[in-house]
N, C-alpha and C positions, 0 to 999 in steps of 0.2 A: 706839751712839748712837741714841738716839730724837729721833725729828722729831715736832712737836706740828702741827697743822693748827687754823687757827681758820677758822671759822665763817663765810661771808660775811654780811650782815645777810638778804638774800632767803632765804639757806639755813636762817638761827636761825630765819627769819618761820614759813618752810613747817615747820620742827621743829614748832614751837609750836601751828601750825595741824593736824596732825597728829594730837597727841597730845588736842585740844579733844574733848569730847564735850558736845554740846547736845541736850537734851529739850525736845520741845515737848511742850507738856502742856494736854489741852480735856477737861472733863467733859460737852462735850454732844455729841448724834448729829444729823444733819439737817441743812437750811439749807445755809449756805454753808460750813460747821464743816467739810465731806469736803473741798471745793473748795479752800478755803483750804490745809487740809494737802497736796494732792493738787498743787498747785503748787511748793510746793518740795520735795515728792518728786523728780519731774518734774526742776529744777532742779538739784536735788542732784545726782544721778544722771548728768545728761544734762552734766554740768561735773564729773562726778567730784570733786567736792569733799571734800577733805581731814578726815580727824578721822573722828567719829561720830556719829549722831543716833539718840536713842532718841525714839518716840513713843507717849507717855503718853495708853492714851483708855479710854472705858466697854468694859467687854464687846461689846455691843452695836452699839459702832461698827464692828467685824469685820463684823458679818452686812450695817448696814443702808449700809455703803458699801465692797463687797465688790471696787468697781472700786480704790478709791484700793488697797488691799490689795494686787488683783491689780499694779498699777504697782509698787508698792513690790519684790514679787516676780520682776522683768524685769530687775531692774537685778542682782541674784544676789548680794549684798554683804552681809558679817558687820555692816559698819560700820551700814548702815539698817534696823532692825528695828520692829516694832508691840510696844507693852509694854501690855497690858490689863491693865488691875485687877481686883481679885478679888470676885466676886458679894459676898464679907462683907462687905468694904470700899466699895461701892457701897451696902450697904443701912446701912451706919454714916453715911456722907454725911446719907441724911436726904432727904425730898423740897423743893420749893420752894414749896408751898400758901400762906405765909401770907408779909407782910413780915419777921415776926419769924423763923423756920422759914429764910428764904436768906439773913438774913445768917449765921445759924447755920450755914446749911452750908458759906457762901461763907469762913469761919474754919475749918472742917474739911478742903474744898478744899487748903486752904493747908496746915496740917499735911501731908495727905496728899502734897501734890507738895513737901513739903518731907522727908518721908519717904525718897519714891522717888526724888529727888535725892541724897539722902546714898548711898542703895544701889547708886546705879547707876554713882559717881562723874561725876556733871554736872560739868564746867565751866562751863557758862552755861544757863539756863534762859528758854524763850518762851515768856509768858504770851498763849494765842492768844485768850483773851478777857478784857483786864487789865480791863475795868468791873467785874467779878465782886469782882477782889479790891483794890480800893480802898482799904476799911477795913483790909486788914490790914497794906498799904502805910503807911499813915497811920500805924500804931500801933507801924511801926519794927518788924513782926516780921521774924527773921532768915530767912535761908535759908543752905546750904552752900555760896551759889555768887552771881556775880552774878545779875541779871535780865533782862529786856526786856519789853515787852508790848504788844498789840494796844488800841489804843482806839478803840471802834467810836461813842460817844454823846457826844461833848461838845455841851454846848448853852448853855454860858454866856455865851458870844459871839454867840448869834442879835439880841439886840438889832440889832447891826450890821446886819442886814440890811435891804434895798427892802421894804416896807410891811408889815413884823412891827409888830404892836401887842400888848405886852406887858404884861400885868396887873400891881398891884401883889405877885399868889402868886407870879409867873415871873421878877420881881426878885429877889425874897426868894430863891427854888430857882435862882435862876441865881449870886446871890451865895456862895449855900451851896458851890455847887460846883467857884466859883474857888476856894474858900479850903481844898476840901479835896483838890483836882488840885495846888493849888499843895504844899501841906503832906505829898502824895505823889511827891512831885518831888524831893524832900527825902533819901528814902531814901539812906541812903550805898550799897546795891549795887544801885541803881536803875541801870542801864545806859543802855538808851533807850527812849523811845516815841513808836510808830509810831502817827501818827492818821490816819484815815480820811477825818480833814475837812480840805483844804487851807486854810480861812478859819480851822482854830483853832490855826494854827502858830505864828504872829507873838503872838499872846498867851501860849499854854504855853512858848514860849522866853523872854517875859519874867520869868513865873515863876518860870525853872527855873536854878539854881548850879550845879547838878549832877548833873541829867541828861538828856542830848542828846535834843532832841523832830524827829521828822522823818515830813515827809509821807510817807503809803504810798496809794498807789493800790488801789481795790477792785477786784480783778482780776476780768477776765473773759476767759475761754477761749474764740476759736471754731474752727473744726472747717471747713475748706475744703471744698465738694461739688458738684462739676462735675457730678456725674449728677441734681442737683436739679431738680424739675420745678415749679415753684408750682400751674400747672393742676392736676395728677394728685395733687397733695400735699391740695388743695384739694376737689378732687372728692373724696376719702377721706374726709374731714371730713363732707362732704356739705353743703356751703357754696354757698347759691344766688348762680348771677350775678347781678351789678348790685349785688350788696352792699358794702358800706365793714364790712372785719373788723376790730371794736374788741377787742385781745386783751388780758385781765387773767390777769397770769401768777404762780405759783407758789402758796404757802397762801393758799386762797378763806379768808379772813375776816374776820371786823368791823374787824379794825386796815386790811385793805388799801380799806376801802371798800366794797367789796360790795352792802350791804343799799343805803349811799347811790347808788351806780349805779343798781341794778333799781329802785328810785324813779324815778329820774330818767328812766330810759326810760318811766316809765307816765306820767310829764309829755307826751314828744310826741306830737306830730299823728301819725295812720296815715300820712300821706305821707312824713314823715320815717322812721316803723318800716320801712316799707317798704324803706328804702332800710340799712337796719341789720343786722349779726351782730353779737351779743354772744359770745366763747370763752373760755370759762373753760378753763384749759388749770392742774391741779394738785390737791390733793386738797385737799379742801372739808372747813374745821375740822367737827368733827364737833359740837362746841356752835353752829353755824350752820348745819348741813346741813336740817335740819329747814325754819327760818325761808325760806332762800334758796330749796329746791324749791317749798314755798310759793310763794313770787315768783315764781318760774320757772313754775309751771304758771299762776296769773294772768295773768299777761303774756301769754301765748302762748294762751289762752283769748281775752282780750281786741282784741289787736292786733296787727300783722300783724308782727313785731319776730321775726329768726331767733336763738336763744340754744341753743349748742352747748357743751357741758363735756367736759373730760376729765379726770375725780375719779380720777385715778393719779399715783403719782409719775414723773417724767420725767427719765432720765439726762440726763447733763449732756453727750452729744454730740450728741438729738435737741432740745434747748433751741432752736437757731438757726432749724430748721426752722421753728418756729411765729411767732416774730419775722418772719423771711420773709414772709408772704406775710399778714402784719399791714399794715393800712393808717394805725390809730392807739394806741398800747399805753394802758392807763390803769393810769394812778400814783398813784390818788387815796386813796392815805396818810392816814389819820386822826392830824393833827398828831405825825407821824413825826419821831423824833430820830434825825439819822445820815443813812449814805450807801444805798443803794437800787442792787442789782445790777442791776432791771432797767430801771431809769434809764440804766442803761449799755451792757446791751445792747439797747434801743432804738435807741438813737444809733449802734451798732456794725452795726445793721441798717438805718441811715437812715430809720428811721421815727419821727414826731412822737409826741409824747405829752399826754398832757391828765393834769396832774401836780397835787398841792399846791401852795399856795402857802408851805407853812409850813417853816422849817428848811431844812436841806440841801438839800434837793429841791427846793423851790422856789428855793433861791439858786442850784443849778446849772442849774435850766431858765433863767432870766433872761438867765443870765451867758454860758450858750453856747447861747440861742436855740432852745432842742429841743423846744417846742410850746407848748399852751397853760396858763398858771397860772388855776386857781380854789380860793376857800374850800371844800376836797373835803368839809368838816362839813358844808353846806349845799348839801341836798338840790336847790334851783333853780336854784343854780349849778352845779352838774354838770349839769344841763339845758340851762344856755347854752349851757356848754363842746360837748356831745354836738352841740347843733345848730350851734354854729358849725362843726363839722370838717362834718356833713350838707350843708351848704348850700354848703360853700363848698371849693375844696381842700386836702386836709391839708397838704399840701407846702405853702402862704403862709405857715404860720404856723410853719417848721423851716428853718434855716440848715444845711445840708449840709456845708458846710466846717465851722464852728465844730462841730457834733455831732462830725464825723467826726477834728479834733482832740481833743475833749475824750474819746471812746472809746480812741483810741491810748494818751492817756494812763494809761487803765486796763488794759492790758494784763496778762495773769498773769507773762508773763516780764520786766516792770518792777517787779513788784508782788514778787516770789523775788530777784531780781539788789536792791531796796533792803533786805529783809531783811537777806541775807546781806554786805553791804556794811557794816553797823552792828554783825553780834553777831558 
């Protein structure tokens, strides 16, 4: 006689989960691109989660984020592995020079990870930067498997915002863009998507029949250090007392504002320089390095203004440190589309910021009070901004509780646990 056993429904769930294998898949190196994977590495791992993950990245990503690598490697498991692509197949991709040139590659992209999806047998596939591939959403191309995807830029919805004034161009490009998010929504193996912007939720779910839009948090990781000293961290820097450190963090370039900074410091009074450190703390674009040292040596010729750089890249466990013992970070974004990592770890460090007005940035300073807004395009108003934190205490113009809310809510293990909760 044989006896048959079914299934309870948790038992079929966990089968199923089991036998899942999802690829994430990122053609770029740098930025947040390690951070992001390196979080639900981490998560994966540390939950033992079921199934398998294959991670699809450049060559290149091996060397230049050697830590996410080495984490991957701690957890000892067949099931999470790195799948690099092959130098041929990186240089068929194609560069991104021209407009014409990425969408061209951002369609080969798609080939490509449609490729390595059929060979690797995906189950579900995470598009960890879905803006890239849009058009080829749009245009109903298939894949082996369903999707998901990262959206880091929606901007259609800034209208909505406290004192955006929008041109008749930014109608037009803002319309363009509902209508073709919406018509990528559409996709039948469109799974879900995760945006980065809490404000463009309630419009992409009107959009969407058929498929699920859900907030994701820009995670940021810190790193607890009881042995931290601000003094001696400080003194290393070689950072005079009596100074207010204004810290601009990550790639020094003309998108972060920069040039309009070092302006705005040769706007004030020596009393005010006096009282000033500028830290550049990240490596300085190399099409601005030139212009900027310029500035730099100016300035410092001129007036009595302290401006210290660190043109290196900075792992992402001494990140905190320099936040630390910052007294106002600056965010001054050149009309920036999207969320801003260090929008959030300012706030996770309790420190104000002197931010954009423009876009996300400026809607999340407003909304949780995390410093000061100015038009960062204009050069005198970064002026003000600088002299009002000068003159007056940074801490009047930062809400501690709401920052320190709105940081939680970016956490990295929020930011893994919604992932993983959706694909």
């Amino acid at each position: 006689m044989t006896t048959s056993y079914k299934l309870t429904e948790p038992q079929l769930k966990h089968k199923a989960l089991s036998r899942r294998r999802i690829m994430l898949f990122d053609m770029s190196c740098g930025g947040h691109h390690g951070a992001f994977i390196q979080h639900l590495i981490r998560y994966w791992g540390e939950h033992n989660l079921p199934g398998y993950m294959d991670i699809v990245v450049m060559p290149q990503f091996l060397k230049q984020h050697q830590d996410v690598v080495d984490l991957a490697a701690t957890y000892k498991s067949d099931r999470l592995r790195f799948v690099p692509i092959t130098t041929e197949e990186e240089a068929e991709l194609g560069p991104w020079s021209t407009f014409a040139r990425r969408k061209a590659r951002a369609l080969r992209e798609w080939s490509l990870m449609s490729r390595y999806a059929k060979n690797l047998g995906t189950t579900e596939c995470l598009l960890m930067y879905f803006d890239t591939f849009q058009l080829s959403v749009v245009l109903r191309r298939k894949l082996p498997c369903s999707f998901s995807g990262i959206y880091f830029r929606p901007r259609f919805h800034y209208g909505d915002f406290q004192g955006i004034t929008l041109s008749r161009k930014d109608h037009i490009r803002h319309l363009q863009e509902h209508v073709h998010i919406s018509l990528a929504l559409g996709h039948p193996q469109f799974k879900t998507l995760f945006s980065l912007d809490q404000f463009s939720v309630k419009h992409l779910n009107q959009s969407s029949s058929n498929t699920q839009v859900v907030y994701l948090p820009d995670p940021v990781q810190t790193y607890p250090n009881r042995e931290f000293q601000t003094h001696s961290f400080k003194a290393n820097l070689g950072i005079e007392s009596g100074r207010l450190v204004f810290l601009m963090f990550g790639i020094i370039d003309e998108r972060k504002g920069i040039h309009q900074v070092l302006d705005a410091v040769a706007m004030l009074p020596p009393h005010l320089c006096q009282k000033l450190c500028l830290l550049l703390v990240g490596c300085i674009s190399s099409a601005d390095k030139p212009k900027v040292e310029a500035q730099i040596t100016k300035l410092s010729q001129l007036l009595p203004v302290q401006i210290i750089t660190r043109d290196q890249f900075v792992m992402e466990k001494e990140i905190q440190s320099y936040f630390q013992i910052s007294d106002v970070v600056l965010t001054t974004h050149q009309r920036h589309v999207g969320t801003s990592n260090t929008l959030i770890r300012a706030a996770a460090a309790q420190k104000p910021v002197l931010c954009s007005d423009y876009g996300l940035m400026g809607e999340w300073t407003r909304h949780y009070k995390l410093g000061l807004n100015v038009n960062s395009v204009v050069v005198s108003e970064v002026a003000k901004g600088l002299t009002q934190f000068l003159q007056e205490s940074p801490e009047r113009f930062f809400d501690s509780s709401t920052a320190r809310d709105f940081a939680q809510q970016h956490s990295a293990g929020k930011y893994a646990e919604t992932i993983f909760s959706y694909i």
